[in-house]
C-alpha positions in Angstrom: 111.3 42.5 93.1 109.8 45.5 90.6 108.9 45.8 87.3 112.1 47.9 87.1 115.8 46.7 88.1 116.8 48.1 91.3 119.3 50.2 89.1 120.2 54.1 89.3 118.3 55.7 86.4 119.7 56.1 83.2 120.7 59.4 82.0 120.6 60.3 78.8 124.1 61.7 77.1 123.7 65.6 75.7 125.8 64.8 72.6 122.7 62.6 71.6 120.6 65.4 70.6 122.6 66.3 67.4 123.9 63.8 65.6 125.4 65.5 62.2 126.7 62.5 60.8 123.0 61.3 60.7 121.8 64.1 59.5 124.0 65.1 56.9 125.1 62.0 55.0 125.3 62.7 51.2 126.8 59.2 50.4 123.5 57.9 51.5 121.5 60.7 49.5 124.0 60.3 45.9 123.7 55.9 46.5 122.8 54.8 43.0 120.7 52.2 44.9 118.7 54.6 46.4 118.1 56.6 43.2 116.4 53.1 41.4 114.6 52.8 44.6 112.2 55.5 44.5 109.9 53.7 47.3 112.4 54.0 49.4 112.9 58.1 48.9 108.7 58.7 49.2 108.9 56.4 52.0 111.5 57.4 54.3 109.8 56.0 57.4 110.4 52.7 56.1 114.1 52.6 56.0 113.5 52.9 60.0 111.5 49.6 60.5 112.6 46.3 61.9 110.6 43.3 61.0 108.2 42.9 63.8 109.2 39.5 66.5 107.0 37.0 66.1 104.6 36.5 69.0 106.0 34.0 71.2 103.8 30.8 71.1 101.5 29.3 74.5 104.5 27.0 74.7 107.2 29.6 75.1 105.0 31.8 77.1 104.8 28.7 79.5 108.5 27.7 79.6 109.0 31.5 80.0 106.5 31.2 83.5 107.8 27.9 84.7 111.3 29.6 84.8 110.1 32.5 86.8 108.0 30.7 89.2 110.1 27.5 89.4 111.6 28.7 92.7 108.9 30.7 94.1 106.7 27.6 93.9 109.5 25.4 95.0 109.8 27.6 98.2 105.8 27.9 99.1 105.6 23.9 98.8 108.0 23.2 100.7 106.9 25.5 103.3 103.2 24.3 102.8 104.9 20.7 103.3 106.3 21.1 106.5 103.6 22.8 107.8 101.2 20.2 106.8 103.7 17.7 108.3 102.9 19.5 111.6 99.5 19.4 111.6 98.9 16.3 110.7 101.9 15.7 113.8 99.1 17.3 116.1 96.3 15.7 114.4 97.3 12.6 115.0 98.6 13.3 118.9 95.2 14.8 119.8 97.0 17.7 120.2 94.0 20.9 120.5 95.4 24.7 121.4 91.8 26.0 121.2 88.5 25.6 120.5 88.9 28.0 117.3 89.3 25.3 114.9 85.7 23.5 116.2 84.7 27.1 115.6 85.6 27.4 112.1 85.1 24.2 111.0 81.3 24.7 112.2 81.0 27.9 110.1 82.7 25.8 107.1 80.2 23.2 107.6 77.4 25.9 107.4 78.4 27.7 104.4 79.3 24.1 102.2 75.2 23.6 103.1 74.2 27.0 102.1 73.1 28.4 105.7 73.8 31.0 107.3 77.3 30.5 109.6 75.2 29.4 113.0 78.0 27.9 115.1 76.7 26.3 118.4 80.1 26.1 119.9 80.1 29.6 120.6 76.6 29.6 122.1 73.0 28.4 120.9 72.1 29.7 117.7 74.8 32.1 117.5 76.0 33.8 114.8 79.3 33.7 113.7 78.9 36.9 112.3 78.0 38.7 115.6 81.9 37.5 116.8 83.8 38.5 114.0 83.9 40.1 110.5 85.1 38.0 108.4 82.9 37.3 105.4 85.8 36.3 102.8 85.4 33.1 104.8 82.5 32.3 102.9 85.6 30.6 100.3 85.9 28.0 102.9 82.0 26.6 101.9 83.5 24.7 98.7 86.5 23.9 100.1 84.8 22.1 102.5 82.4 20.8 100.5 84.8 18.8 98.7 86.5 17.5 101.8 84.3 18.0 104.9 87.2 17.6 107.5 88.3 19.4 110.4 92.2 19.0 109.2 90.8 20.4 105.9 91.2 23.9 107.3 94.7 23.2 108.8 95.7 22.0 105.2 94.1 25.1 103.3 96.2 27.3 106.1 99.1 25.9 105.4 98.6 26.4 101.1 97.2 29.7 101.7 101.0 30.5 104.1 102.7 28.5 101.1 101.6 30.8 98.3 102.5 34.0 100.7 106.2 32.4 100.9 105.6 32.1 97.0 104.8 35.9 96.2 107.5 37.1 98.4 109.9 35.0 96.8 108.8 35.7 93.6 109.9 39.2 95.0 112.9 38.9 96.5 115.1 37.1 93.6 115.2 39.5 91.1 116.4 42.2 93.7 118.6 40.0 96.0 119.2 37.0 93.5 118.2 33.2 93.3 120.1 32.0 96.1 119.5 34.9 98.7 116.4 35.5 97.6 114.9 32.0 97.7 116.6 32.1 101.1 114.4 35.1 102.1 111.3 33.2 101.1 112.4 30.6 103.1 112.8 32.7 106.0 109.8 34.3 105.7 107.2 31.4 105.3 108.5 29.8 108.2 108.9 32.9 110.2 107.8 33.2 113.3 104.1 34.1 113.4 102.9 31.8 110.3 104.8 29.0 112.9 102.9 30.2 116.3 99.7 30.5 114.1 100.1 27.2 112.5 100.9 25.8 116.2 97.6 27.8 117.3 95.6 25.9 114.6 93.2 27.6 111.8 92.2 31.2 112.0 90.7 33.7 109.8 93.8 35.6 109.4 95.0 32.7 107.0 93.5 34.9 104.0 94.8 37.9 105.4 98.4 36.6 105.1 98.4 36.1 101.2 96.4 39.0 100.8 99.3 41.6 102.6 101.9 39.8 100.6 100.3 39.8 96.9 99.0 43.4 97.8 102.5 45.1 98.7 104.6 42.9 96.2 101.8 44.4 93.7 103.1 47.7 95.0 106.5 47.1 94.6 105.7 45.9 91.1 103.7 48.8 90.2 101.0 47.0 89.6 98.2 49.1 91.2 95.1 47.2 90.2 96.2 44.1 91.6 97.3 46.0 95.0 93.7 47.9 95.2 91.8 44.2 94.5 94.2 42.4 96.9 93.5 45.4 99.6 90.0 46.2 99.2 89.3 42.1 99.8 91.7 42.1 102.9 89.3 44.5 104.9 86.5 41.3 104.3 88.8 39.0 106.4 88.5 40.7 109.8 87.2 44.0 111.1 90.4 45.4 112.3 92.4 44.8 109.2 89.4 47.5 107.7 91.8 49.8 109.1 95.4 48.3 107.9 93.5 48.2 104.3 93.2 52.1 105.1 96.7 52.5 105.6 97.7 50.8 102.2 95.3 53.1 100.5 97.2 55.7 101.6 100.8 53.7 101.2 99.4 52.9 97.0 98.6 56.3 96.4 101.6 58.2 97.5 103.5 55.6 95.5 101.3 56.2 92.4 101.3 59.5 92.6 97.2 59.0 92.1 95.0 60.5 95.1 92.1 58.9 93.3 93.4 55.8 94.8 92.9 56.8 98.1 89.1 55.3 97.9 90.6 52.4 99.2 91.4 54.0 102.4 87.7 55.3 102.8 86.7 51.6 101.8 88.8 50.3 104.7 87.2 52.7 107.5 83.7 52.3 106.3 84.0 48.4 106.4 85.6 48.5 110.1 83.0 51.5 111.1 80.3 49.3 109.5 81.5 46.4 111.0 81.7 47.4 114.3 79.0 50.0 114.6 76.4 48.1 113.0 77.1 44.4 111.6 78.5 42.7 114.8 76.4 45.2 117.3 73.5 43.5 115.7 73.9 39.8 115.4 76.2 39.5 118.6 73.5 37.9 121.5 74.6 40.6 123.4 74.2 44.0 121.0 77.4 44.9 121.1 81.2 44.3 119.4 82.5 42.0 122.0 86.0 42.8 121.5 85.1 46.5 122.0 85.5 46.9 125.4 88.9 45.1 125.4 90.4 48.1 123.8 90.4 50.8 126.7 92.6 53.6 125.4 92.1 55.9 128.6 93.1 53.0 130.9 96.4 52.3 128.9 97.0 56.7 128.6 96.9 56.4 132.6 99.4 54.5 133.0 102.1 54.8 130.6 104.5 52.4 131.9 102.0 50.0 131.2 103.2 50.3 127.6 106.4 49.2 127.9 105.8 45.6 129.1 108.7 43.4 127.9 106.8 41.1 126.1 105.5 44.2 123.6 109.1 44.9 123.6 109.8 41.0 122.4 107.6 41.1 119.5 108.9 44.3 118.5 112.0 43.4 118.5 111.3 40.2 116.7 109.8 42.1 114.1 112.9 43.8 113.1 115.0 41.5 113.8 114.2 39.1 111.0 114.3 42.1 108.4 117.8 43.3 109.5 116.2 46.5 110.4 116.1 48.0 107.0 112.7 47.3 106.9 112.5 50.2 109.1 113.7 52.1 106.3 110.4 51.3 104.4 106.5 53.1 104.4 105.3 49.7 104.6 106.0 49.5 107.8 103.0 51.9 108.5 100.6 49.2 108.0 101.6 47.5 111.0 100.6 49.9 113.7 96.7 49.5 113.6 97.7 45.8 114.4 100.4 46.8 117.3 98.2 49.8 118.6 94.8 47.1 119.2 97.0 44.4 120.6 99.5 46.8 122.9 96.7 49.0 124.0 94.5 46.2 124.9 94.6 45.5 128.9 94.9 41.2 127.4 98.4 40.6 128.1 97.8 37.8 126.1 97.8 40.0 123.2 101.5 41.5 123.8 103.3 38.2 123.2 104.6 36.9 119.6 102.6 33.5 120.4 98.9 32.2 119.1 97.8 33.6 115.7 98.0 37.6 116.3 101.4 38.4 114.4 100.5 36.3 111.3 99.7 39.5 109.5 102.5 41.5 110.5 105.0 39.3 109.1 104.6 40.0 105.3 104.3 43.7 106.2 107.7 42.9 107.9 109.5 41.2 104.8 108.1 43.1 101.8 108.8 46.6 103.7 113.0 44.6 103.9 112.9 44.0 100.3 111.4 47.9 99.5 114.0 49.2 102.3 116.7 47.4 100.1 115.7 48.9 97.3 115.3 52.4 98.6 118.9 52.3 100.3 120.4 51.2 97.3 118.5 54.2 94.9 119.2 56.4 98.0 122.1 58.9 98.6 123.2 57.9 102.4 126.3 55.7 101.4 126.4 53.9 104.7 122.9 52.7 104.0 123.7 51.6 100.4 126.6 49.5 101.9 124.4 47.9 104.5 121.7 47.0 102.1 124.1 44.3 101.0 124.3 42.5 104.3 121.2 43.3 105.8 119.5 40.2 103.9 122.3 38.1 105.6 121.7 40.0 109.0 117.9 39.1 108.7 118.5 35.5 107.5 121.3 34.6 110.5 118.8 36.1 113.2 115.6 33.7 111.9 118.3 30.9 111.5 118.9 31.8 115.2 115.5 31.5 116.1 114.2 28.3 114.6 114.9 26.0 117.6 112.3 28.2 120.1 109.7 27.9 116.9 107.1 25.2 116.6 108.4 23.4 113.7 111.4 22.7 115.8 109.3 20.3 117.7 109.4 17.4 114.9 112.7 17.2 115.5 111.8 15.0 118.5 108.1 14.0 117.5 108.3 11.0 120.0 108.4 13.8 123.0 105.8 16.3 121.7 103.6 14.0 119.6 103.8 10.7 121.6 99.9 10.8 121.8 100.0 8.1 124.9 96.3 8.7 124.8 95.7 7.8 121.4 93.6 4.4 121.7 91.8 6.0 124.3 90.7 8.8 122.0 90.1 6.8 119.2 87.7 3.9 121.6 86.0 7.3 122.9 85.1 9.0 119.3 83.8 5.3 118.3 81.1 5.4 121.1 79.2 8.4 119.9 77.7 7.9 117.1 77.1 10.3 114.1 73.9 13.1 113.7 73.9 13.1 117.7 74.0 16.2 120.0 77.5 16.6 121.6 78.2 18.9 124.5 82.2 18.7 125.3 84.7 20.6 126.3 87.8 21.4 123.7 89.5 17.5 124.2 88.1 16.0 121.4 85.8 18.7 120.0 87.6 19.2 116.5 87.1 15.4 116.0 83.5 15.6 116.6 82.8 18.7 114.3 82.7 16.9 111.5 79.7 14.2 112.0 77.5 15.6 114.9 76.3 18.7 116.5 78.6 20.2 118.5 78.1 22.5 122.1 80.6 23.9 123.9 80.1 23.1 128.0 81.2 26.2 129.0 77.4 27.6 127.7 73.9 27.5 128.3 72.9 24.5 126.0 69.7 22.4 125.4 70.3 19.0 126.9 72.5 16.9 124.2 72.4 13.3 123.3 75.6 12.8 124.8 78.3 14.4 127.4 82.2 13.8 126.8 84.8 15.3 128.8 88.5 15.2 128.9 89.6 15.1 132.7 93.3 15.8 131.7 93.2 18.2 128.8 89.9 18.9 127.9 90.0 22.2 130.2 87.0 21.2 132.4 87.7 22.4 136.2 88.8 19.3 137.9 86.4 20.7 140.6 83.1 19.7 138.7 84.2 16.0 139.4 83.5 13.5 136.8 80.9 13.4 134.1 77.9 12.9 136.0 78.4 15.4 138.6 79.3 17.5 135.3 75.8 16.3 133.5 74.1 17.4 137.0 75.7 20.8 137.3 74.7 22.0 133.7 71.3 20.2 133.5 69.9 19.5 137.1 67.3 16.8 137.4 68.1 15.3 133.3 69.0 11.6 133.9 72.1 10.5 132.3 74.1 7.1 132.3 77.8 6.5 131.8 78.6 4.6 128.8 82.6 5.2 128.6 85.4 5.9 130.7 89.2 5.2 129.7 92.2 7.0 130.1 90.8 10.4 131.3 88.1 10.7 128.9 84.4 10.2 130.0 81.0 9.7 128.5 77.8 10.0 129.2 74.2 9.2 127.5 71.1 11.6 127.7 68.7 9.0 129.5 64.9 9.2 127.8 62.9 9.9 125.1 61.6 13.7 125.4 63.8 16.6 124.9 64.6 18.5 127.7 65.8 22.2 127.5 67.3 24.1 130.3 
């Protein structure tokens, strides 16, 4: 796990500091040898020098890292595997949690072109900068590039949760050894938030997740520069984790025993005061942070029980669960609660609950601060804690055994029941009707299909008239109210003549009618 054994410190015997029988040899002074030898006498620093090991060759130095990382890398492709296995499971079943992945995917498209990040699914001419800070995800431009696909971000999640399961292995075998500790790194990469964010499709917390995990191994290792890189990057994912980048400022330099370091604490709150003082208060349409207002700290002081809702209580206890609860016994730990206080004071109930993409980040907080808490308890003096911190790897690894059949993953266990796709043809005869470099208004059925070739609107905004109208009428999220697509073509552009020129199996299209451009 360190760059030190997890050992008690050697001490050093007394009777080492004299040594008479060194000192006082007159065999060795009388040698004849030594007398016909008279380099040896003028040079007495020589008869102290080994010949020096030869450098190890490229070869050796190779074999030596293939053997280290051999199970690490093992352990973050399988997890990268299965994970891609589920993706491409939703992929194919038309299966769309949210609109986020048309979202990024638009931004992607943008930055592989060069342009600004203008994403019309969030609103004309909006930029994607206004919503979020998150300008690390300027790394998905070549990426995408290479291989302009929605399911190009789902796969480059999935690698990016692979080599997080990678570091914390990497970790956890030289503390725990190769069998419990690849176990660990198995737990952890298919904990349960990466699962409910892989289930919740691509977000921008995808970076963060590698980035926790490579900064507080780093920590564990001692290896401060890589911890301070890993860190100060982390606050350029989102403008929240500004202030978890904060907290490991403070977390590396108590560990260092260097207050210098603590500029990457003041890095982390000027990014997330930046951020949401002036960066997003500018290019949001609005002129403001829109997440702002769903942080209301004197409405969640007022009423207190409010804080105790049991589905906080869940992901708590989820948390520590999967660690065994020595990870209680780490500082690490710290840099969870700017994540837990935004999402348990927020008034979004939605936010409480271990589902969607919010506990990503908490998870290699949770596992690296199990691995330091084993450590500490085993350095430490409490003797019950030094006898637990044998079992509490098993504790941790019985409970997220426990848990896998309510995860996501469980699902391809029965892929004919969750990824039947029944609508399948009908998708696939729907896409084929629009044709590419058009204007698409849609609602979130098959928007992460269309992303790719046209120009994408979301219907729940003010948009210029498209080219064409599609909507879903069974899982696109359209109110069934707004009737079917012309009624819906009437209600968000009254008096523009459209004409249906699909309808199959729920989904409907419909054609802009005429030659001039229309805007609303």
């Amino acid at each position: 796990m360190t760059s030190r054994e997890p050992v008690l410190p050697a001490v050093r015997p007394e009777h080492d500091v004299a040594a008479p029988a060194d000192v006082t040899a007159p065999q060795d002074v009388t040698a004849p040898q030594d007398v016909t030898a008279p380099q040896d006498v003028t040079a007495p620093q020589d008869e102290t020098e080994t010949p020096a090991a030869p450098r190890p060759s490229w070869r050796e130095r190779g074999h030596r890292v293939a053997r280290v990382w051999a199970l690490p890398a093992g352990v973050g492709l399988l997890v990268a595997t299965l994970y891609t296995v589920y993706s491409v499971a939703q992929w194919r079943a038309f299966v769309v949690r949210s609109w986020d992945l048309g979202i990024f995917t638009q931004l992607a498209s943008r930055y592989a072109g060069l342009e600004a990040p203008i994403v019309h699914i969030k609103g004309p001419d909006y930029h994607l900068l206004g919503d979020h800070f998150h300008p690390l995800l300027v790394l998905l431009g070549p990426v995408y590039a290479a291989f302009p696909h929605a399911l190009t971000l789902l796969v480059l999640q999935n690698v990016l949760f692979g080599v997080a399961a990678a570091v914390v292995t990497r970790a956890a075998v030289p503390l725990l050894g190769r069998v419990v500790g690849g176990l660990v790194g198995v737990a952890f990469g298919l904990s349960w938030g990466l699962q409910y964010a892989v289930e919740a499709q691509f977000h921008e917390i995808a970076f963060a997740v590698p980035l926790l995990a490579i900064a507080l191994v780093a920590v564990l290792r001692e290896q401060w520069r890589t911890a301070v890189v890993a860190g100060a990057l982390l606050a350029l994912v989102k403008e929240d984790l500004g202030l978890t980048t904060a907290v490991l400022g403070v977390v590396i330099a108590w560990r260092a025993r260097r207050p210098a370091l603590l500029w990457l604490s003041a890095w982390g709150v000027a990014g997330f005061v930046l951020a949401t003082r002036v960066v997003l208060p500018r290019l949001n349409p609005e002129g403001e942070w829109a997440y702002g207002s769903r942080l209301d700290l004197a409405a969640a002081l007022s009423d207190p029980l409010a804080l105790y809702a049991p589905a906080k209580g869940y992901t708590l206890w989820l948390l520590v669960v999967v660690t065994g609860a020595i990870a209680l016994r780490s500082p690490f730990l710290l840099l969870a609660l700017p994540t837990l206080a935004w999402r348990f004071l927020s008034a979004e109930p939605g936010y409480w609950e271990p589902t969607w993409h919010y506990s990503a980040v908490l998870l290699p907080i949770a596992f690296v601060a199990m691995l330091d808490g084993i450590d500490r308890a085993r350095r430490g003096r409490v003797r019950w804690l030094r006898h637990y911190s044998r079992y509490a790897p098993v504790v941790g690894l019985t409970a997220s055994l426990m848990l896998i059949p309510q995860l996501p993953l469980w699902q391809l266990t029965n892929p004919g029941l969750h990824f039947g796709a029944p609508r399948a043809q009908a998708a696939r005869d729907t896409l084929a009707v629009i044709p590419d470099d058009v204007v698409v208004e849609t609602d979130v059925g098959l928007m992460s299909y269309l992303v790719d070739r046209t120009d994408v609107y979301y219907l729940g905004n003010r948009n210029p008239v498209p080219d064409y109208l599609l909507i879903d009428r069974q899982g696109g999220g359209t109110p069934q109210e707004w009737g079917d697509v012309l009624q819906v073509a009437q209600l968000l552009h009254p008096g523009v003549p459209f004409e249906v020129v699909h309808v199959q199996d729920g989904y409907e299209v419909a054609r802009h009618v005429g030659t001039s451009a229309v805007d609303d």
